[in-house]
N, C-alpha and C positions, 0 to 999 in steps of 0.2 A: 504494500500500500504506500501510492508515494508522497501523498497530504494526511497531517493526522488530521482525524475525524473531529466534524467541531466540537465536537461533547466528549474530545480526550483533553485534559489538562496534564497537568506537569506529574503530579500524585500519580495516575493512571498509565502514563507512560511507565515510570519506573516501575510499575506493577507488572506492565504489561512483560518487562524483562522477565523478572521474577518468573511471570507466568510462562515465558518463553522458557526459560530455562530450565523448568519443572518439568514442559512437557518433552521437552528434546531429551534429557537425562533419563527419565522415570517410563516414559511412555514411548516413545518414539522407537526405544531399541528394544521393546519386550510386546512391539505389536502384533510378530507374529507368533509368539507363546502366547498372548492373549485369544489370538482369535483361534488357534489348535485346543485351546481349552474351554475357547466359550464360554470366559469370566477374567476380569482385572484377577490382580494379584489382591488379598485383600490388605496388604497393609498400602497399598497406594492409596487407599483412604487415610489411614494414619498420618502416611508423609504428607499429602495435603493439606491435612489440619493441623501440622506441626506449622507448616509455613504460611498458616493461615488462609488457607485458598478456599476455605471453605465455609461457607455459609458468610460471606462478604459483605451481602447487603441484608445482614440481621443486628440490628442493635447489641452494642456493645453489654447490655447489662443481659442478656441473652447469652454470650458467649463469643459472637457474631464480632464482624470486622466493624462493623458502625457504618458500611460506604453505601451504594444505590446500587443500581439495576446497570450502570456502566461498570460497574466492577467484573461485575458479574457476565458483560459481554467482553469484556479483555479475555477473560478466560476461555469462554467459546470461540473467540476468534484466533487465539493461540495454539486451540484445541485444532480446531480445525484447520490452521496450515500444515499443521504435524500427518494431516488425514489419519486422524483417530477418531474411532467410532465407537470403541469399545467402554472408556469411561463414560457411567452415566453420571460425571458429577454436573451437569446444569442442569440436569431434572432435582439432583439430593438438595440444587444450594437455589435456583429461579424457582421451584414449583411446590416440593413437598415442605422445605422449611417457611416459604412463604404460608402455606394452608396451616402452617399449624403460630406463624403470627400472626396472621389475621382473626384467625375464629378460635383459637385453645386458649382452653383458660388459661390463670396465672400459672397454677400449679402444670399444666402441660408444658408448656412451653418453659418454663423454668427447669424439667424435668428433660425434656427431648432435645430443645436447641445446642444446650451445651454441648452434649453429646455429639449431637450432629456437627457441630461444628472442628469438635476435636480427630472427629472420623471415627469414635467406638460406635456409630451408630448410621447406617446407613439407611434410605430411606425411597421409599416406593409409594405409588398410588396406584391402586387398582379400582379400574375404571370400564375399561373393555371385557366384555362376556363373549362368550362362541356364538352366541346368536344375536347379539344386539349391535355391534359394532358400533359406529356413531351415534347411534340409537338411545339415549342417557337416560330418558325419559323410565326405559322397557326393561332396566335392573332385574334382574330376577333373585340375586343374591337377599339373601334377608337376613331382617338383624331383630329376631324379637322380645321383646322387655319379657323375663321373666323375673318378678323380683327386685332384686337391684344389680341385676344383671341384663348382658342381652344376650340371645341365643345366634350365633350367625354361621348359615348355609346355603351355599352356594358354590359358585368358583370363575376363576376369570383368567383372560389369555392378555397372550403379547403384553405381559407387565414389562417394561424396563426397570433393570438392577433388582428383577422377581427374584433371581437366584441369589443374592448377595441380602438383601434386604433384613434389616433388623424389627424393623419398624414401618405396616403398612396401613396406606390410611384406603380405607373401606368403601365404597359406594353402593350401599344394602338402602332396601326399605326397610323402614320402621314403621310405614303403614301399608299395606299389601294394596287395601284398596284404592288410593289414590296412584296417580300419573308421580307429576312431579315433585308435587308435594308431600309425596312419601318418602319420599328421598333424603335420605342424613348420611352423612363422613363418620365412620368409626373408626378409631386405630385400635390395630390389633398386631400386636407382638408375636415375634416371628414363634416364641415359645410355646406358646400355648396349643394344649393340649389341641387336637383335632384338626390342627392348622397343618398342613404339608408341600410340599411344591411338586409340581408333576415336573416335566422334563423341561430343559434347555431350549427352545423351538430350533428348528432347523431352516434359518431365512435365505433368504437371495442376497442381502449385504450383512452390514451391521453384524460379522460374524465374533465379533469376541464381545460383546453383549450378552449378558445371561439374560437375554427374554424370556418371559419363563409362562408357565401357565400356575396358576393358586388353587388351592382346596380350601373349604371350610365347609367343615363336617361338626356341627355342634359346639361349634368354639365358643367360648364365655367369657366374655369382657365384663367389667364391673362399668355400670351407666356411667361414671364418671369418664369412661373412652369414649364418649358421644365427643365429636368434632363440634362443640357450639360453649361458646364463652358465656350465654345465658338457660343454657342447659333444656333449649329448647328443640324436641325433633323438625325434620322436615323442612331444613335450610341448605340442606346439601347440593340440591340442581342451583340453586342463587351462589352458592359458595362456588362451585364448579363455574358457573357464569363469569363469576367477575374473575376468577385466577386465568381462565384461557387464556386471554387477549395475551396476557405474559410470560404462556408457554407456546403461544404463537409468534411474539417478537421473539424469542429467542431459537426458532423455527428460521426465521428471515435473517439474524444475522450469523447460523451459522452457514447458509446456502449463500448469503453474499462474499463470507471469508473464503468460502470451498471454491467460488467461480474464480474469487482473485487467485487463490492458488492453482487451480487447472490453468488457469490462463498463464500465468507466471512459468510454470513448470512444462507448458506446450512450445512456448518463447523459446525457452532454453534447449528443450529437447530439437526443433528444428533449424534452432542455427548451427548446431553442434551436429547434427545426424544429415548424412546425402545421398543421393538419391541422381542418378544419370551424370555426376559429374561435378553437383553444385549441393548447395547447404538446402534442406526442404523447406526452409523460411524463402526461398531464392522464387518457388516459384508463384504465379499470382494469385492462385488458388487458395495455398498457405493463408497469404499476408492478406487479405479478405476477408477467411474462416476468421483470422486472430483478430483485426479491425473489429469486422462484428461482435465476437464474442468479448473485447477489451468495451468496445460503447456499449453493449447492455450488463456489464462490468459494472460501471462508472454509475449507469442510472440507476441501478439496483443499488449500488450502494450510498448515494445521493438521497435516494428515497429510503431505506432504511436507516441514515443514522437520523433524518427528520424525525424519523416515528420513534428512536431513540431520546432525542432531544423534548418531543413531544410528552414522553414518557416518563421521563426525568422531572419533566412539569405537572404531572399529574392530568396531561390532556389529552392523551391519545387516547381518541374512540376504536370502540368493536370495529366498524365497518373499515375503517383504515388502518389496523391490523389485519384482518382479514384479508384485503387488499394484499398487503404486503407480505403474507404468510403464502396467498395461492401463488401470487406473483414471482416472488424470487426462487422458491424452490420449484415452481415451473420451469424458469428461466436456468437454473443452474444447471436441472435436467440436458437440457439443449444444448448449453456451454460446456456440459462435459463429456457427453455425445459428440459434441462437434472436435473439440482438443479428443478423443480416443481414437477418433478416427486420425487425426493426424499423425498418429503416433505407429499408424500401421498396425502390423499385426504383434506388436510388442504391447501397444495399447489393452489387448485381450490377456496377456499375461499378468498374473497376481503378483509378481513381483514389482511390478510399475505401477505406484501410486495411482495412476489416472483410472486404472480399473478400479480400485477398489471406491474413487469419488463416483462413481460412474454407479457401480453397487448398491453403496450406502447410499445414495441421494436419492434413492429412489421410493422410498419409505417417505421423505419428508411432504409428498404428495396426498399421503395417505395418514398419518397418525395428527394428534391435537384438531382433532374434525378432516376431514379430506378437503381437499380444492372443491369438490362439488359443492359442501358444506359452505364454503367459506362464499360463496358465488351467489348464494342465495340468500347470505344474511346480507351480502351488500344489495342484491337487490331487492332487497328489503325498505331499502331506504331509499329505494330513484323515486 
């Protein structure tokens, strides 16, 4: 990237070192023992939280770094020139630590953040079922008060960080018979009796991810693991509401760092590689593919650090995350399409990075709502 982004400051550069250097050292040379075992290592949670990477935009009296939601994109975008897939730490530190400061009580969140923040506790949300897919509403999982307990049965797929997970936060009804309003967030500890994990899934990218599938066969939480800071059921679809928009920005800026990096490393691969005689940058075809894919580069990333900027101000709307959520991982799609193909048939080997952006980017169409999803809540609003 050859301009820093308006909404990096000086703090945030030197972070971003930090953050570069964590992931080149830790991650970078143990990606392919990650993805042959289809799980991080578990103390690269530890070492993260040693150097504080984790949980960055949680208040300090939490555990947490005290910083924002730009912290917490240095690291995705760090993440993603390395093309790592395998850590799910912007889910542990943008999505689940945020669900539990927004809506847990004192005593939760005094209880889990630290934790999480130090890496003894790593963190999941199970959300997706085998028949409901985007479908939040159609939960079938349930969670039912017995006492001062709840009973929770069900199970649910494509969890990320399912297999590593300490701590997962639950999307069951607590009333059968209502739609959305039956709906509450439980957490439920990876210990507990009748909790279990089925397998590893076996995906198309994103192969050193432990996406997992979840059981819950009678598991019993004490009510106080109800996800609601007034101890009320049936806030979970509004809580799920307002957290996307900020599992969706972080959807768009890790596909705009993946495009800079395809592009960068397609650059280098054809002035360096020939082809009849001359460099494959040499011919016009090349330098075309790379023009194009450099200008929808530029405006992807122009339009997502706004929505960053936006965000930081507490103004970015659903419909322009959205936007930028179907948009740039569409667009990276095509940009990393376009750079594999330049790369010839080396491009298809897993040893060259550009496959595996190629791989992994292809989920980002489909998980935190699909494109289709996101097309229709903007048109929602013409």
């Amino acid at each position: 990237m050859a301009d820093r982004s308006s909404w990096e400051t000086d703090d945030l550069t030197a972070l971003r070192d930090l953050a570069r250097s964590f992931c080149e050292k830790e991650i970078k040379p143990n990606i392919g023992k990650f993805i042959e075992q289809h799980h991080v290592d578990r103390d690269l949670w530890n070492k993260a939280g040693e150097l504080g990477l984790l949980c960055m935009s949680i208040p300090e009296e939490y555990g947490g770094g005290g910083g924002t939601f730009a912290h917490e994109a240095v690291l995705i975008e760090e993440q993603a020139r390395i093309v790592d897939s395998s850590w799910g730490g912007s889910l542990h530190n943008g999505i689940i630590a945020h669900y539990l400061l927004a809506y847990g009580t004192e005593e939760q969140k005094k209880t889990w953040l630290p934790k999480m923040a130090s890496g003894e506790v790593v963190g999941a949300i199970a959300m997706t079922e085998p028949g409901t897919g985007s479908d939040l509403q159609n939960v079938k999982t349930k969670a039912i008060r017995q006492g001062d307990e709840y009973v929770i049965d069900g199970s649910k797929t494509f969890i990320t960080n399912g297999g590593q997970a300490d701590l997962i936060i639950v999307v069951a009804k607590t009333d059968t018979a209502e739609g959305a309003k039956g709906i509450s967030l439980v957490l439920v500890e990876a210990d507990r009796e009748g909790f279990r994990r089925g397998r590893v899934l076996d995906k198309v990218g994103q192969r050193g991810q432990d996406t997992s599938e979840l059981f819950f066969d009678g598991v019993r939480v004490p009510v106080s693991n109800l996800l609601s800071a007034d101890g009320q059921e049936g806030q979970g679809f509004v809580q799920l509401m307002q957290q996307l928009p900020q599992e969706r920005l972080i959807i768009a800026v890790a596909s705009v760092a993946g495009m800079e990096t395809a592009v960068a490393q397609t650059i280098t691969y054809t002035k360096e590689r020939t082809a009849f005689g001359r460099p494959i940058f040499g011919f016009q075809n090349t330098k075309f593919k790379l023009a194009e894919a450099a200008t929808e580069t530029r405006i992807a990333r122009v339009f997502v650090d706004d929505c960053i900027t936006k965000h930081l101000e507490g103004k970015l709307d659903i419909p322009t995350v959205a936007m930028a959520k179907w948009w740039t991982s569409d667009r990276a799609m095509v940009v990393a399409d376009e750079c594999l193909q330049l790369f010839g048939g080396y491009g298809y080997m897993n040893e060259y990075p550009i496959s595996r952006m190629w791989a992994d980017g292809r989920v980002q169409k489909i998980y935190a709502g699909t494109n289709e999803i996101m097309k229709e809540i903007i048109a929602r609003t013409l």
